[in-house]
C-alpha positions, 0 to 999 in steps of 0.5 A, spaced: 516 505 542 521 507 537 524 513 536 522 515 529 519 520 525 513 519 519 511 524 516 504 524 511 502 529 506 495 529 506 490 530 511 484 527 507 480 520 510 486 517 509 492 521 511 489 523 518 486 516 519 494 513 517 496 518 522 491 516 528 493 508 527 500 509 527 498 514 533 496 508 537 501 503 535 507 507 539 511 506 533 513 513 532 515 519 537 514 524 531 508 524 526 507 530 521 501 532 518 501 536 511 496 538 507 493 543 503 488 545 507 492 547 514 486 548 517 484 541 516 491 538 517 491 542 525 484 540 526 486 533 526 492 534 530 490 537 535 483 532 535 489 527 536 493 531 541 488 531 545 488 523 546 496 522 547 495 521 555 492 515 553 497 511 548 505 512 548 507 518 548 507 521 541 508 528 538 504 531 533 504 536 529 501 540 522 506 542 518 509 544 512 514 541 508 520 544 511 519 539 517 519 533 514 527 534 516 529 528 519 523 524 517 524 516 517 519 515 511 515 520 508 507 517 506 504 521 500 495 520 500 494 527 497 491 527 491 485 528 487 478 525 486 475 523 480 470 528 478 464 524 474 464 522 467 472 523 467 477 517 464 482 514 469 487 517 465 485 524 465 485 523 473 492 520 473 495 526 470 491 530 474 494 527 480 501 526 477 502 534 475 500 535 483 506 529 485 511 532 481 509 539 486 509 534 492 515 530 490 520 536 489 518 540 495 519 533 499 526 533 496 529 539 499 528 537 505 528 529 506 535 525 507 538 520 503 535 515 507 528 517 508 523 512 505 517 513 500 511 511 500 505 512 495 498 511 497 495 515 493 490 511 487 492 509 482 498 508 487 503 502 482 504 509 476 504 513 482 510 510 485 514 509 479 513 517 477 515 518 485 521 513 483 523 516 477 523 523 479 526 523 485 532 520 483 533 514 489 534 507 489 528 502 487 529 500 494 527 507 498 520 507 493 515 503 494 507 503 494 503 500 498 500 496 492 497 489 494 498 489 502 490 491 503 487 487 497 491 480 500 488 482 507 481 482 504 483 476 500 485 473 506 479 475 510 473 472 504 478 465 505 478 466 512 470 466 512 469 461 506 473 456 511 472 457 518 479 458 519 482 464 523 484 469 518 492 469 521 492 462 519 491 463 512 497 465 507 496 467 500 498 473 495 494 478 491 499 480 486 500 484 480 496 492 479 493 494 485 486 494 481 482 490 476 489 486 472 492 484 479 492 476 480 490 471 486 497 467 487 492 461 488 498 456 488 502 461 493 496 459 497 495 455 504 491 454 510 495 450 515 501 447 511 496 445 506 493 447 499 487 451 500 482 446 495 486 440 499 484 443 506 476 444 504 477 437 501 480 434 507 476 439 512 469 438 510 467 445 512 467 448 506 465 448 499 469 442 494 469 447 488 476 449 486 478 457 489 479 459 483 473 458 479 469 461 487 468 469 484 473 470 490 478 475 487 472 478 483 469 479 491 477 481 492 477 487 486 469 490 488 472 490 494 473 498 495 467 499 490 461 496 495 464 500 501 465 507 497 457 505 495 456 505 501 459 509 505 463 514 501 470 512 502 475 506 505 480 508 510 481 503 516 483 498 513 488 501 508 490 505 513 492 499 517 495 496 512 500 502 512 501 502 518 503 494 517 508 496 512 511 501 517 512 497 523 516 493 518 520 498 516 521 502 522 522 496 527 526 493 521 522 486 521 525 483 514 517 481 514 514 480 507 509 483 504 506 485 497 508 492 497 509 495 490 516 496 488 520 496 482 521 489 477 528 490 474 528 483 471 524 479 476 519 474 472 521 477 467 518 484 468 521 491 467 522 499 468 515 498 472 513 498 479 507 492 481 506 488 487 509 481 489 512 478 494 518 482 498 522 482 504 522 489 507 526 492 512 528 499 514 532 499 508 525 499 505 523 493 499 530 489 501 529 484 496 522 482 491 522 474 492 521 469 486 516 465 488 514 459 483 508 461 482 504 457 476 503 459 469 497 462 468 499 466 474 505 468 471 502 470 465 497 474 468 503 478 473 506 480 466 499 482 463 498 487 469 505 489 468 505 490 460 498 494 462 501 498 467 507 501 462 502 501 457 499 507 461 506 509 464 507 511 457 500 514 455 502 519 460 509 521 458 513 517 463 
């Protein structure tokens, strides 16, 4: 078990489900759970506590701001829901007037060496406001951008062909959203090219990944499971909880997180995902992957989208 603290500013399903897989993972002794409604934050940890005898030992408390105090990470899923017929980007100011409060008031309390992390949607501009404002280094702001689109794209070619999704390796990158990209010519299963794989394996359909409607299954995603059941959070909490094994066990690991882009693919001044090492210094180092032509294109495409709504709203 390491010795670390987290604290997650808010408490709603994704918040305290964060908080109950990084309980099981025994990655930290301290979680703190913030949220506007204290009620609820208490209930959950209390709910929680309830079952420390039965995973490592972990304390968990529903807090206020001041105990974010010597705070490894401080994870933000707080934010409002979209109201019905509303435009995204009166939701995004909405939720860019109530980061700036949470944002300021996590500043007086956190160390120069706390990491951030965005989870709230849309979580790319989230993450850039959070870097903006907060006046730390590109490399101690990051979202948790394409982390869970990649693990949803690698669980639709782990179906499609029949192979252990640990054994396949791909990359959503660009906007955690409708613009990202699948990095097709990133991506292999065994050592070998997907499309040469099904060619060679026989086990799957010969037509090229690309033409498959794969990334459309990618980015409708989150929309079936709300249509269903209201909400996502097991998976999305999982990916958080991957991106601070990484951090916290200083694993040099590399995922998709969303980070700022000074010039790598010929992008800047705005925060997306693409492939970078992470460790406890947080997104150490964005890779420049030789990705084809097209994908490029369409990383820039979702780059110049981004700043473009960035500015609709005055950053």
């Amino acid at each position: 078990m390491f010795k670390g603290k987290i604290t997650i500013i808010g408490a709603g399903a994704v918040g305290a489900t964060t908080a109950y897989t990084i309980m099981l993972s025994g990655l930290v002794s301290e979680i703190v759970l913030i949220d506007i409604n204290k009620n609820k934050a208490e209930g959950d940890a209390l709910d929680m506590n309830h079952g420390i005898s039965f995973v490592s030992p972990v304390k968990i408390i529903a807090g206020d701001y001041s105990d974010i105090k010597g705070s490894d990470m401080v994870i933000i899923t707080a934010g409002a829901s979209q109201e019905p017929g509303e435009k995204r980007t009166d939701l995004l100011r909405r939720n860019a007037k109530i980061l700036e409060s949470i944002v300021e008031n996590v500043l007086r309390y956190c160390h120069d060496d706390t990491i951030l992390m965005m989870v709230t949607n849309p979580v790319d501009i989230l993450t850039y406001i959070t870097y903006k404002i907060s006046g730390f280094s590109k490399n101690h702001v990051i979202g948790s951008g394409t982390v869970l689109d990649t693990a949803r794209l690698k669980y639709l070619l782990g179906e499609h062909t029949n192979i252990d999704v640990r054994n396949v390796h791909t990359y959503i990158i660009g906007e955690h959203g409708d613009s990202e990209v699948a990095a097709w010519s990133a991506t292999s299963v065994a050592g070998m090219n997907v499309d040469k794989f099904c060619e060679y394996s026989g086990v799957c359909d010969k037509e090229p990944m690309s033409n498959m409607h794969i990334l459309e299954n990618v980015k409708n995603s989150a929309y079936e499971i709300i249509e269903k059941k209201g909400a996502t959070y097991y998976a999305i909490a999982l990916s958080v909880k991957r991106i601070v094994e990484c951090i916290i066990g200083n694993e040099k690991s590399i995922l998709t997180v969303s980070s700022l882009l000074d010039g790598e693919y010929g992008i800047n001044d705005i925060c997306l995902s693409v492939p970078t090492i992470v460790s406890d210094d947080g997104a150490e180092k964005i890779l420049e992957i030789d990705f084809d032509k097209e994908e490029i294109c369409g990383l820039q495409k979702s780059a110049e989208k981004l700043k473009n709504l960035a500015k609709e709203i005055g950053y």
